[in-house]
Wavefront OBJ file of the C-alpha trace (Angstrom):
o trace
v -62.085 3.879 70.834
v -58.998 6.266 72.145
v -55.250 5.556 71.594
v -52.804 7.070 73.737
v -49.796 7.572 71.727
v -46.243 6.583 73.045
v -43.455 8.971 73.202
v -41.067 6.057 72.494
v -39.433 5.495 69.392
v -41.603 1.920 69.097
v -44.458 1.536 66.948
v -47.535 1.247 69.666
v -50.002 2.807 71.719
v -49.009 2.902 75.128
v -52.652 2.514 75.926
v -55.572 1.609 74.101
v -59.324 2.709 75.714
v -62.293 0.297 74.269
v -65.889 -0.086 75.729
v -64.539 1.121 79.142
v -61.318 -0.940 79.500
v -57.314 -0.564 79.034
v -55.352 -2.064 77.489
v -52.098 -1.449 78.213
v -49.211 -2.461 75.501
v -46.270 -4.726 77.465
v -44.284 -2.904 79.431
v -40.727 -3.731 80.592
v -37.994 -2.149 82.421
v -37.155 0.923 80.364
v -36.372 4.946 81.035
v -38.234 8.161 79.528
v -36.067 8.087 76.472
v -36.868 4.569 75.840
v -33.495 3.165 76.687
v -34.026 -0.775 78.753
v -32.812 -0.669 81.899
v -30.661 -4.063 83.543
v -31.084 -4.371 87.111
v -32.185 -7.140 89.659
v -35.602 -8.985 89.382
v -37.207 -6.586 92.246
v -35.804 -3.423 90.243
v -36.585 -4.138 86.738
v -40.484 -4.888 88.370
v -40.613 -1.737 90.271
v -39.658 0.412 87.417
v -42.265 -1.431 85.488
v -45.038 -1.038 87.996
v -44.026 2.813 87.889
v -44.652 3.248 83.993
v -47.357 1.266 84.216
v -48.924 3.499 87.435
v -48.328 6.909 84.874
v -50.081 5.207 81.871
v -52.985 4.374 84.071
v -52.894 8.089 86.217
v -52.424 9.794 82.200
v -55.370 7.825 80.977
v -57.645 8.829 84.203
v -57.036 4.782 85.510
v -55.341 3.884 88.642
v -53.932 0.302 90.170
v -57.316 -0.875 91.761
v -58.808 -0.748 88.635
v -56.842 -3.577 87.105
v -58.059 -6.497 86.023
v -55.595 -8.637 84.639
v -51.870 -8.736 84.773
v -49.836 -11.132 81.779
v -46.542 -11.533 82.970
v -43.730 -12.724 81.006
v -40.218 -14.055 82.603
v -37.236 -14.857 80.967
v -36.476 -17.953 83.588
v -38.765 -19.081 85.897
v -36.250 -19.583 88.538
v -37.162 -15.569 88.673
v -41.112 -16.817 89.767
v -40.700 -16.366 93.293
v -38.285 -13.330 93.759
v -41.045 -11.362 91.261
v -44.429 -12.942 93.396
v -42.109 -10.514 95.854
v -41.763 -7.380 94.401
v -45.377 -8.337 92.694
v -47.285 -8.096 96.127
v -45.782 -5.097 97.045
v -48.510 -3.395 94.655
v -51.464 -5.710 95.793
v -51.510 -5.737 99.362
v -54.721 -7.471 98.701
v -57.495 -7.880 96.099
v -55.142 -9.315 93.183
v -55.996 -9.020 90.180
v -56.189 -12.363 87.558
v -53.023 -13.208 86.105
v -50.549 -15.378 84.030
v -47.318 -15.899 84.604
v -45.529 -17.285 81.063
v -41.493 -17.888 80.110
v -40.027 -15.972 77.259
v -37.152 -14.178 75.936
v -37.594 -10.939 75.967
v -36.416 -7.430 74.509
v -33.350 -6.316 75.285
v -32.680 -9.323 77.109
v -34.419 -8.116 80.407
v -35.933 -10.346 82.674
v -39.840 -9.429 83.077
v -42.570 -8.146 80.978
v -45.906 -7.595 82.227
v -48.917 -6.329 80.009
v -51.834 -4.736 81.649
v -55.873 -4.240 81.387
v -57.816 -2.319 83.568
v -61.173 -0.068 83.796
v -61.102 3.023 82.084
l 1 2 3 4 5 6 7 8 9 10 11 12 13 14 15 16 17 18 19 20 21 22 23 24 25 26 27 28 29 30 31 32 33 34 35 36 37 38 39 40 41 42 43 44 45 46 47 48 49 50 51 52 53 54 55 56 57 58 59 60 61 62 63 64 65 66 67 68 69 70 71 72 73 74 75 76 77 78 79 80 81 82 83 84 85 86 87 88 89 90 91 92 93 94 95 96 97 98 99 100 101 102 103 104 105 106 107 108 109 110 111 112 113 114 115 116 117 118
């Protein structure tokens, strides 16, 4: 087993490696210096897909090696605007998911937690 420490102030991995798998901790929309960061549905997702694509790239992973998505919402009246900004990154090929309501850190709107192949 490998853990990828986090340069955030949080107490977590930012990836864990396991039997050839990652397993991502939940990411949500927040800068280097692990400040959140507001902004529409379609924003707060795209910054998240971008962490998420540097974890995978820094732990020699990429997107078409995920395998399942967990996505948390604060409301789901945000379901169909995020399926938007969602299939941006999977043109095709999607990868299993759930889609689950919660409040979240910081009060943001989306969460998603990620496992893929190492």
């Amino acid at each position: 087993m490998k853990k990828y420490p986090s340069a955030l102030p949080f107490p977590f991995s930012r990836a864990v490696e396991a039997n050839g798998f990652l397993f991502l901790s939940g990411q949500i929309s927040m800068n280097d210096q692990g400040e959140p960061v507001q902004g529409t549905i379609e924003e707060q997702t795209q910054l998240i897909f971008e962490n998420i694509a540097a974890t995978l790239k820094s732990c020699g992973s990429s997107f078409d090696k995920i395998i399942r998505i967990t996505v948390w919402l604060s409301d789901m009246a945000h379901f169909s605007t995020f399926n938007s900004a969602y299939r941006r990154h999977f043109p095709d090929n999607f990868p299993a998911r759930t889609t689950v309501v919660s409040r979240l850190a910081f009060d943001l709107d989306v969460e998603m937690e990620v496992q893929a192949l190492a």
